[in-house]
ZAGU-655439 format. One record per residue (C-alpha): residue number from 1; residue in three letters; y, z, x. Coordinates in pm, 1 decimal, decimal comma. Layout:
N
<node seq="NUM" type="ALA" c2="Y" c3="Z" c1="X"/>
...
This chain:
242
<node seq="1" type="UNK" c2="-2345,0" c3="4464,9" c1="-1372,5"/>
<node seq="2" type="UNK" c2="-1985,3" c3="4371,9" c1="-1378,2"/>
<node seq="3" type="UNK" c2="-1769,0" c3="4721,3" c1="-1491,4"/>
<node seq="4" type="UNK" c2="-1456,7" c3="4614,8" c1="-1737,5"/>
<node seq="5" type="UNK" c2="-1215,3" c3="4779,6" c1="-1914,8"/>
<node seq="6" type="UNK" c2="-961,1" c3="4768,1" c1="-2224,4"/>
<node seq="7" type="UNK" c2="-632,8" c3="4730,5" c1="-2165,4"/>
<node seq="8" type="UNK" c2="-421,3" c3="4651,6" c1="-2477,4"/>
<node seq="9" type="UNK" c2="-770,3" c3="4620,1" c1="-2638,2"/>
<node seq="10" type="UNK" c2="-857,0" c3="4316,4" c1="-2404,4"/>
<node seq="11" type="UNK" c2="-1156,0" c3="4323,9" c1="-2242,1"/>
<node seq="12" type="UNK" c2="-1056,1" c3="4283,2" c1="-1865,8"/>
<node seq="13" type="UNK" c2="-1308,9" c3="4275,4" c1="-1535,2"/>
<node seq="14" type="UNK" c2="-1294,4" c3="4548,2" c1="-1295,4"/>
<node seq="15" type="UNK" c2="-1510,1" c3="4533,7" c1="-1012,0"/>
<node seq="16" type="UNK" c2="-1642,6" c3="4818,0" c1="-818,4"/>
<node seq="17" type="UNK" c2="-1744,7" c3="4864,0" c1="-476,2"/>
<node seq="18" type="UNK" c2="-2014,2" c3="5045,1" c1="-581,2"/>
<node seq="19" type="UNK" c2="-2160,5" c3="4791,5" c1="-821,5"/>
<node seq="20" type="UNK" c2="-2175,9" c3="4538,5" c1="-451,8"/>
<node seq="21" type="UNK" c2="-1998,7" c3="4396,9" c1="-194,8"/>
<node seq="22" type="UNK" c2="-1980,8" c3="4184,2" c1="83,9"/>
<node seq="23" type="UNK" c2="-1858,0" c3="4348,7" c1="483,7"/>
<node seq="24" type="UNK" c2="-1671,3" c3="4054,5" c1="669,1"/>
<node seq="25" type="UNK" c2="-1474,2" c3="4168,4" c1="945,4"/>
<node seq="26" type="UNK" c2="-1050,0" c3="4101,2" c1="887,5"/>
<node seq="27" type="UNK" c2="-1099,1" c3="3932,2" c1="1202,7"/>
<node seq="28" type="UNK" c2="-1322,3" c3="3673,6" c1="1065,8"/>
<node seq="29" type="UNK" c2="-1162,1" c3="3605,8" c1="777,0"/>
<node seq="30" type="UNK" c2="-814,8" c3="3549,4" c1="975,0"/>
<node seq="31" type="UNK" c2="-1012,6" c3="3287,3" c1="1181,3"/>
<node seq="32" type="UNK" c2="-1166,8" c3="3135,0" c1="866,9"/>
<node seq="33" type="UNK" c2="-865,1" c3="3106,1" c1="681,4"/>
<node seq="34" type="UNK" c2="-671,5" c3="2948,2" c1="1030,8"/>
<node seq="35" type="UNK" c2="-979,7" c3="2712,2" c1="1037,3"/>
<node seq="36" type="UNK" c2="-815,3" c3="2382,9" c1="921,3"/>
<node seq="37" type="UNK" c2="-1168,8" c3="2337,2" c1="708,0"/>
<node seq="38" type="UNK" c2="-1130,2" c3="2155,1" c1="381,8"/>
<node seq="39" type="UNK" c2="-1206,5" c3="2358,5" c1="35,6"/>
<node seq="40" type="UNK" c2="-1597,2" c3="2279,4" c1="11,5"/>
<node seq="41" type="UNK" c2="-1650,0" c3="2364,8" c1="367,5"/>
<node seq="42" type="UNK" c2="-1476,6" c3="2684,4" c1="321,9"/>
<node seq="43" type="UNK" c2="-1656,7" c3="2739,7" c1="-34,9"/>
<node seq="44" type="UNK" c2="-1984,6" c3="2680,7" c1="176,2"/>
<node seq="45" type="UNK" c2="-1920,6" c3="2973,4" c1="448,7"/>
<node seq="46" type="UNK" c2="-1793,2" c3="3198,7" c1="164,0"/>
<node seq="47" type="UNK" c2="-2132,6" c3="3125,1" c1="-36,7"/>
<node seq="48" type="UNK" c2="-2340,9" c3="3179,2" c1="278,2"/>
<node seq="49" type="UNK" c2="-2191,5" c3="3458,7" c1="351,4"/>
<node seq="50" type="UNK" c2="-2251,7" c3="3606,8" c1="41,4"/>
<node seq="51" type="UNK" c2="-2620,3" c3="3498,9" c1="28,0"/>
<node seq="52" type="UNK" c2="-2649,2" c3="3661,3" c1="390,0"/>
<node seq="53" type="UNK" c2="-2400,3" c3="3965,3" c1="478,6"/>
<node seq="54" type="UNK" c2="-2396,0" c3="4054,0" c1="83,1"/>
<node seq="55" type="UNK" c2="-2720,8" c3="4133,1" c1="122,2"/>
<node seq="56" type="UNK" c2="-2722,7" c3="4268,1" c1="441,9"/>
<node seq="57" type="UNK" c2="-2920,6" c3="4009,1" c1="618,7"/>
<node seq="58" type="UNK" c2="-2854,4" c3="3770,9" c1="909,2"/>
<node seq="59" type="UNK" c2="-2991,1" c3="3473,9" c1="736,2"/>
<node seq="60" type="UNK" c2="-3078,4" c3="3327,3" c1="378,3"/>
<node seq="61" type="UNK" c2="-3274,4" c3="3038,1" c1="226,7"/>
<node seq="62" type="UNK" c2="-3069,7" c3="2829,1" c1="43,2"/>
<node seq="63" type="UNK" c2="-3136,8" c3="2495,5" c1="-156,9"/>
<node seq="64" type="UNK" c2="-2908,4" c3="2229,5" c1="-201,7"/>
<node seq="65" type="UNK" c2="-2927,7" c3="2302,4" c1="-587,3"/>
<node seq="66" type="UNK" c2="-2838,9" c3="2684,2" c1="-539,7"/>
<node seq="67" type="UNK" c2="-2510,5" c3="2522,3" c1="-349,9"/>
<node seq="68" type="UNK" c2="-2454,4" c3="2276,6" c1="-612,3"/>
<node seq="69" type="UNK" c2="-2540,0" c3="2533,8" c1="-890,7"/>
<node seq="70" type="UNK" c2="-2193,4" c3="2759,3" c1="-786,3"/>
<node seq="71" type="UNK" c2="-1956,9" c3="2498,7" c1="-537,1"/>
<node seq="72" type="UNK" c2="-1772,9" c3="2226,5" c1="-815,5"/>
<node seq="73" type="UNK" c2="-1831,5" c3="1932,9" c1="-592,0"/>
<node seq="74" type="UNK" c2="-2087,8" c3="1634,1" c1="-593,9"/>
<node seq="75" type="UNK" c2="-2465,3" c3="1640,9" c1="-364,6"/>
<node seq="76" type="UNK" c2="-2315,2" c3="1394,9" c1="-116,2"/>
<node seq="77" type="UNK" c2="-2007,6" c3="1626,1" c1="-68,8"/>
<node seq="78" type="UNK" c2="-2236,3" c3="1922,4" c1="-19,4"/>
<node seq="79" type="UNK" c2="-2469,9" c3="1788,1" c1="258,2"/>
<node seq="80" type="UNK" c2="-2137,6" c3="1620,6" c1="436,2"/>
<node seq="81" type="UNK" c2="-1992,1" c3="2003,0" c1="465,9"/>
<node seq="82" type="UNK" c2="-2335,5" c3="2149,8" c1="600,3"/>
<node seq="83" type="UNK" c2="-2345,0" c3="1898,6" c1="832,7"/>
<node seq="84" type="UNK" c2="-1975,7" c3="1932,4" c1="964,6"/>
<node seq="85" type="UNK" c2="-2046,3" c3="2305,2" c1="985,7"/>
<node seq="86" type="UNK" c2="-2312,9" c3="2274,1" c1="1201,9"/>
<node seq="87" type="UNK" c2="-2160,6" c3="2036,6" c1="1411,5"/>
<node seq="88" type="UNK" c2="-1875,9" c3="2279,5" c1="1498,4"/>
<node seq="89" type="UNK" c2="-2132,8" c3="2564,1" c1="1529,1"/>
<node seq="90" type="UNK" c2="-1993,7" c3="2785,8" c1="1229,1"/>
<node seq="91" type="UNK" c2="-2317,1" c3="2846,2" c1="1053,4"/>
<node seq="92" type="UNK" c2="-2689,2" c3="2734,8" c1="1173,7"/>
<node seq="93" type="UNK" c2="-2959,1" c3="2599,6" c1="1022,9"/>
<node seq="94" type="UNK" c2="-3230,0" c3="2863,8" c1="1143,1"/>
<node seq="95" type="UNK" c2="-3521,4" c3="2675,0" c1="1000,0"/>
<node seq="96" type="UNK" c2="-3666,1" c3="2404,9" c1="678,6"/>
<node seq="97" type="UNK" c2="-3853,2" c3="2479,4" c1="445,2"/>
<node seq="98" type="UNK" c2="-4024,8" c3="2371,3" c1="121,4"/>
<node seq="99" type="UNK" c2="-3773,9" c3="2614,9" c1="-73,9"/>
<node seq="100" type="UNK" c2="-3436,9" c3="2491,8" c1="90,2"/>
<node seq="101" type="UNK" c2="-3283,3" c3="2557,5" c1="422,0"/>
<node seq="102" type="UNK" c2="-3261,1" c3="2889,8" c1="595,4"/>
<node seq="103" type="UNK" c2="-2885,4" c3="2929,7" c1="696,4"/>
<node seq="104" type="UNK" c2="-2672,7" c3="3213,8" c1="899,5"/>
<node seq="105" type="UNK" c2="-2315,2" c3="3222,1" c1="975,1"/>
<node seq="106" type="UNK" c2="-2225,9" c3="3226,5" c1="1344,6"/>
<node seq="107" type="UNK" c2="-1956,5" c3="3534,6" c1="1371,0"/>
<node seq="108" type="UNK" c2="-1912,8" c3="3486,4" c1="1767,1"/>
<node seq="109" type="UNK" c2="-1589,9" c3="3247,2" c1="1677,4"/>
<node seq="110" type="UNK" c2="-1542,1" c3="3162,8" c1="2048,3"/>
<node seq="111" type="UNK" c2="-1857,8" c3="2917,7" c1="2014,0"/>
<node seq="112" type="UNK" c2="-1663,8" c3="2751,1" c1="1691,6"/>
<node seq="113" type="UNK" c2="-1577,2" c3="2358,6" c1="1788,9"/>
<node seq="114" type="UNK" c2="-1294,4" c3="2328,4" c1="1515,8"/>
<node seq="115" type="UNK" c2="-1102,6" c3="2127,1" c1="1831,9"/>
<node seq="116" type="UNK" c2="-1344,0" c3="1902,2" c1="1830,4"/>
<node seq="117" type="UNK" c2="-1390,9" c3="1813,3" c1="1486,1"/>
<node seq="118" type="UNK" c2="-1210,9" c3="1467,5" c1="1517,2"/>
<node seq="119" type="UNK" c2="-1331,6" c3="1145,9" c1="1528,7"/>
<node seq="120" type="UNK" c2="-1661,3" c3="1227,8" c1="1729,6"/>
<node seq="121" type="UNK" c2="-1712,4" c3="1419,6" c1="1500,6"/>
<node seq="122" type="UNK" c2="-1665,7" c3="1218,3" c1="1170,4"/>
<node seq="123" type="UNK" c2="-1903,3" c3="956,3" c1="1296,5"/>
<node seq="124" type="UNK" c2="-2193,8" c3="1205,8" c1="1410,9"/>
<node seq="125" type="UNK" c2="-2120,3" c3="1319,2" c1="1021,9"/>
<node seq="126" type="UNK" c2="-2161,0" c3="922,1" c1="860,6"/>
<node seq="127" type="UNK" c2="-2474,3" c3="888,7" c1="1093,4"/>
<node seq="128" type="UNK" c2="-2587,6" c3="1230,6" c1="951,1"/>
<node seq="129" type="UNK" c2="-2519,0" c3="1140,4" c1="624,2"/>
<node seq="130" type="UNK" c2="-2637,2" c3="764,7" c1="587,0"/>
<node seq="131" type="UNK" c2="-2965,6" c3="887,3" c1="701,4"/>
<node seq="132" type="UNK" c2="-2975,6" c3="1073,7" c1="341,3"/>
<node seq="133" type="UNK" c2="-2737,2" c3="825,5" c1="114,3"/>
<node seq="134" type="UNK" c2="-2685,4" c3="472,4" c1="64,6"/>
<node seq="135" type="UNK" c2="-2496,4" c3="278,6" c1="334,4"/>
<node seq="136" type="UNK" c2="-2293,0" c3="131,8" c1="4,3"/>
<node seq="137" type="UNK" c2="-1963,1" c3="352,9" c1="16,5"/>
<node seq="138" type="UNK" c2="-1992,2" c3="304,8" c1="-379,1"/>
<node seq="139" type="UNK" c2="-2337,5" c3="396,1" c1="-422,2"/>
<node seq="140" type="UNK" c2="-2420,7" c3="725,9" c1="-509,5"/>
<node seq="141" type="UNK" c2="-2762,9" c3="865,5" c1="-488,9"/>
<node seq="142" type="UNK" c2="-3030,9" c3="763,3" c1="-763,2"/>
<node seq="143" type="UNK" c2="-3081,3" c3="1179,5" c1="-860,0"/>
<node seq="144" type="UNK" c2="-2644,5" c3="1154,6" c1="-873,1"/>
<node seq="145" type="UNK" c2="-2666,3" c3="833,0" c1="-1102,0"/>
<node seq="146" type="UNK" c2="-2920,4" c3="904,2" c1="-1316,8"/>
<node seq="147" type="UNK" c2="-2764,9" c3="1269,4" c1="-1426,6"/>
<node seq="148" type="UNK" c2="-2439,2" c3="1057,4" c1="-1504,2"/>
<node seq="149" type="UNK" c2="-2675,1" c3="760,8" c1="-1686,0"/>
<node seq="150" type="UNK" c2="-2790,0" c3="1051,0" c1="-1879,5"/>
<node seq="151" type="UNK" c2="-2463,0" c3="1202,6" c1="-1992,0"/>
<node seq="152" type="UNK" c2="-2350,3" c3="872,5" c1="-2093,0"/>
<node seq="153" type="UNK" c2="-2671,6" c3="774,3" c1="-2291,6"/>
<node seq="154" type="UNK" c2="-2617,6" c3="1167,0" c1="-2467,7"/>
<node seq="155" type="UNK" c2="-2276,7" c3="1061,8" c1="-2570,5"/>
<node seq="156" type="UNK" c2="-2312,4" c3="706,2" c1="-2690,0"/>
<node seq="157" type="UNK" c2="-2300,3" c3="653,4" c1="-3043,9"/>
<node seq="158" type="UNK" c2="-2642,8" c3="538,8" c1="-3204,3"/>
<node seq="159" type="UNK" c2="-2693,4" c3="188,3" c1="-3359,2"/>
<node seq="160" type="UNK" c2="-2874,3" c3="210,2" c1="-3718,5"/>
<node seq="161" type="UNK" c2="-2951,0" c3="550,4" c1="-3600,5"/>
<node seq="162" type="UNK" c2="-3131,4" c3="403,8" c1="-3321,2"/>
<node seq="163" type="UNK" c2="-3018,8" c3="392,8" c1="-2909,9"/>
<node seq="164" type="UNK" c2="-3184,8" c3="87,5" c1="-2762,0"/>
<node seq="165" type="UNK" c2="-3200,0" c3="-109,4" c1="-2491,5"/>
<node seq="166" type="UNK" c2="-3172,0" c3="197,9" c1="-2240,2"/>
<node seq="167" type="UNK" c2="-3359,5" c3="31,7" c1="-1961,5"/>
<node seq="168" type="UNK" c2="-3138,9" c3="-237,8" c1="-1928,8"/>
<node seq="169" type="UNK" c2="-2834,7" c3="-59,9" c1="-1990,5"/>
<node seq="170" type="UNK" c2="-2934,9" c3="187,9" c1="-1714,1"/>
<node seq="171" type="UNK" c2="-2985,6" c3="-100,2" c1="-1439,6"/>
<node seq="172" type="UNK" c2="-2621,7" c3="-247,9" c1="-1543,1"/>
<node seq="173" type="UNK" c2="-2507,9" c3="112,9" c1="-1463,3"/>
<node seq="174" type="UNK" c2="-2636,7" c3="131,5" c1="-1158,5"/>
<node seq="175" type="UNK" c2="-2535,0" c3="-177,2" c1="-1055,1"/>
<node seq="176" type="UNK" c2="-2199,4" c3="-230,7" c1="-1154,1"/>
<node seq="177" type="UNK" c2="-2046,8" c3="147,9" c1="-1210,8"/>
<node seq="178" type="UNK" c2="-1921,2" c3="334,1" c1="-885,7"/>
<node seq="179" type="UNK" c2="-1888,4" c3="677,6" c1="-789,3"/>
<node seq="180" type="UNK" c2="-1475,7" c3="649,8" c1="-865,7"/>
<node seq="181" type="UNK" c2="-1602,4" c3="462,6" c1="-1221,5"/>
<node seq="182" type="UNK" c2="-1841,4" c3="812,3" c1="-1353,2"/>
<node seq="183" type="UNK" c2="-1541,8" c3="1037,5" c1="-1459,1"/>
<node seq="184" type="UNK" c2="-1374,1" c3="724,1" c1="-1691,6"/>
<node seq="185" type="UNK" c2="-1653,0" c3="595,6" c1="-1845,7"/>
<node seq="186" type="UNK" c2="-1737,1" c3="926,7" c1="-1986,7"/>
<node seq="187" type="UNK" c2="-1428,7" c3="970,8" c1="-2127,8"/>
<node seq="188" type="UNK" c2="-1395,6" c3="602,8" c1="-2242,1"/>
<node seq="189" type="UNK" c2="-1755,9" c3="687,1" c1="-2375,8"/>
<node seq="190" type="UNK" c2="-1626,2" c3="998,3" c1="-2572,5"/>
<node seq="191" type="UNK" c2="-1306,7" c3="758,3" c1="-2737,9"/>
<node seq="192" type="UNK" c2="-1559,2" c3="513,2" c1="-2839,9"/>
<node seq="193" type="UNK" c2="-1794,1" c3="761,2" c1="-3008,6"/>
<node seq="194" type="UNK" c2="-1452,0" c3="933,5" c1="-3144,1"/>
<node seq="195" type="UNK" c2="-1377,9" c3="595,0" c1="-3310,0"/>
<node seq="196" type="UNK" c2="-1316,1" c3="505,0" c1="-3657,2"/>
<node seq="197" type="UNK" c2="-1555,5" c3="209,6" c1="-3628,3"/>
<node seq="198" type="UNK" c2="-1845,9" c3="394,7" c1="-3473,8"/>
<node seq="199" type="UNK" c2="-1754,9" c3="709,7" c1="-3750,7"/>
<node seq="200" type="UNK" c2="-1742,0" c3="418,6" c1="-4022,4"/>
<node seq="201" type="UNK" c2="-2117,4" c3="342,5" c1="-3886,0"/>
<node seq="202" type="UNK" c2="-2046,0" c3="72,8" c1="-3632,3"/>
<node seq="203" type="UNK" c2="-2183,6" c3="55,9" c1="-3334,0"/>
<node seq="204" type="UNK" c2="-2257,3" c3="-154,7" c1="-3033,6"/>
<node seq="205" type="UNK" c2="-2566,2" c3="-171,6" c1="-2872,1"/>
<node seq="206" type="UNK" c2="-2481,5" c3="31,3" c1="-2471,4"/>
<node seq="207" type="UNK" c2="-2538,2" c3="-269,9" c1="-2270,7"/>
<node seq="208" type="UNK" c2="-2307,8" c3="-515,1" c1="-2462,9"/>
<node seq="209" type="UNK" c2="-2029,2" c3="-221,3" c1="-2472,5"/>
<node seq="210" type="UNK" c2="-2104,7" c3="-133,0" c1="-2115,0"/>
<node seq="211" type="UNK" c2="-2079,5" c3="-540,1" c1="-2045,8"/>
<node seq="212" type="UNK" c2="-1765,0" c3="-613,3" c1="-2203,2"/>
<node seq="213" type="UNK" c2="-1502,4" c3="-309,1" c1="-2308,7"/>
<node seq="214" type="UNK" c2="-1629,3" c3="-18,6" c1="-2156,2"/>
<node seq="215" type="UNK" c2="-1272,5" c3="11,8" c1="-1954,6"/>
<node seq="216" type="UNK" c2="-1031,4" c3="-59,0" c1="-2246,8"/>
<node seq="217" type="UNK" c2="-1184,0" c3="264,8" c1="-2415,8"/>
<node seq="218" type="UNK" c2="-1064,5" c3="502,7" c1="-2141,1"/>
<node seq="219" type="UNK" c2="-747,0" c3="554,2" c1="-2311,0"/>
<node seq="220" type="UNK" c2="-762,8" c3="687,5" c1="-2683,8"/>
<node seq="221" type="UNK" c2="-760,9" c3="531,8" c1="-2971,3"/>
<node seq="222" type="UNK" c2="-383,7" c3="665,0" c1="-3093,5"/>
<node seq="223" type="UNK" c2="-236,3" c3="398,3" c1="-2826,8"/>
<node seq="224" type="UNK" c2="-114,5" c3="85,6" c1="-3050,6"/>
<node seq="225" type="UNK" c2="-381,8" c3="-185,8" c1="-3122,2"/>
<node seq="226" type="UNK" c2="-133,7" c3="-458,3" c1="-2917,8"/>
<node seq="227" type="UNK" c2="-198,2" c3="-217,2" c1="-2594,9"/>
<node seq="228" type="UNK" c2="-596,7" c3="-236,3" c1="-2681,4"/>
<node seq="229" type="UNK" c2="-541,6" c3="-658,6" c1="-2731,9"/>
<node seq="230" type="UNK" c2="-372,3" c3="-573,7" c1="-2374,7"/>
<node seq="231" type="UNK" c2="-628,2" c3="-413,7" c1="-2211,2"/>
<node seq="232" type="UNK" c2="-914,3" c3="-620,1" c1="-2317,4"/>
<node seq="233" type="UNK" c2="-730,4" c3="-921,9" c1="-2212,6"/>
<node seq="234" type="UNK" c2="-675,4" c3="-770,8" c1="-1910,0"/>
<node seq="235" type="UNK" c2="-1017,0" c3="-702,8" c1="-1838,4"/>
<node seq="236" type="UNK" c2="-1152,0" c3="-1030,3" c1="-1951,6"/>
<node seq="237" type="UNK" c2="-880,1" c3="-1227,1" c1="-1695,1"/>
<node seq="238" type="UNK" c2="-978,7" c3="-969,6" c1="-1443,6"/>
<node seq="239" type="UNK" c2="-1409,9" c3="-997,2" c1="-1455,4"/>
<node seq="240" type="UNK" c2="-1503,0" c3="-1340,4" c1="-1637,9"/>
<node seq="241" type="UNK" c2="-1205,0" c3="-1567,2" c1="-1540,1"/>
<node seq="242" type="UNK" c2="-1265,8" c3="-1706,1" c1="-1198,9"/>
């Protein structure tokens, strides 16, 4: 139970000790922070050690959507960081099994290989993770793609009060939209529903928009209609003028 108390009659946290807390040696955490590791790696040892030494235990199951549940970062990012920390030997895998991975962190620092983690290193990591993923460097996996499908279907507009055509819209997703693409088209989606033709009760069927002006909706609709005309003959020169 997290303790919290007024102050100017704002409700503000204050954690207690006694309400839980997690022994890590200074010593650790000096060598942790001197690491070099990148934010998810470090957001990884900090979660393990919380599942393990907050509990008072050497070791912890933990399932790739318990990671993803509390670290900000995408599946593929996830299993790249668990597989660079075992390869320079700062946490384990102890075991598998069917309710996620049992994990410990390695304290004896001496056996970290944080020299090493250079090219060798990288490519063990691509091998690793290609085994998992796609060899496309755009491709994301089909669990990743169809969470983002389904965010986008949510926030399309209906048609007649009717969404069709999902199937096909779907496979034109996964075809044609890359990982770098998912962020814009949900925000071009969100302009488009926003609009004052779809809130006048026009609206294009997903796989036509999706076809043909998805990208000229990214920004919103307040730019000037000649920077639209812009855009969409931008994108026409750019995908059907060869």
């Amino acid at each position: 139970m997290v303790a919290r108390f007024l102050y100017k009659g704002i409700k503000m946290a204050n954690p207690q000790k006694e309400n839980g807390y997690t022994a890590i040696a200074n010593e650790i955490l000096e060598k942790i922070i001197a690491s070099g590791l990148n934010g998810t790696e470090i957001f990884i040892i900090l979660y393990i050690l919380r599942k393990t030494y907050g509990y008072q235990k050497k070791e912890d199951i933990i399932s790739l959507s318990q990671f993803m549940k509390v670290i900000p970062v995408t599946k593929p990012s996830i299993c790249k960081a668990l597989k660079i920390l075992q390869l320079v030997k700062i946490i384990k895998l102890v075991k598998k099994t069917k309710l996620g991975n049992s994990y410990l962190f390695n304290k004896n620092y001496n056996e970290w290989q944080l020299v090493k983690k250079t090219k060798l290193v990288k490519k063990q990591v691509i091998k690793l993770v290609k085994k998992t993923y796609h060899t496309k460097e755009k491709e994301y996996t089909k669990e990743i793609y169809t969470t983002f499908f389904e965010k986008f279907w949510d926030l399309y507009p209906k048609r007649n009060g009717k969404k069709l055509l999902k199937q096909d819209a779907y496979q034109w997703f996964k075809k044609n939209i890359t990982d770098k693409d998912l962020d814009n088209l949900l925000i071009s989606t969100k302009n488009y529903a926003n609009s004052k033709s779809v809130k006048s009760g026009y609206a294009k069927d997903a796989i036509h928009w999706l076809r043909k002006e998805w990208q000229y909706w990214i920004e919103p609709e307040q730019q000037t209609l000649q920077s639209q005309d812009e855009l969409k003959k931008e994108y026409y020169e750019k995908n059907f003028n060869h």
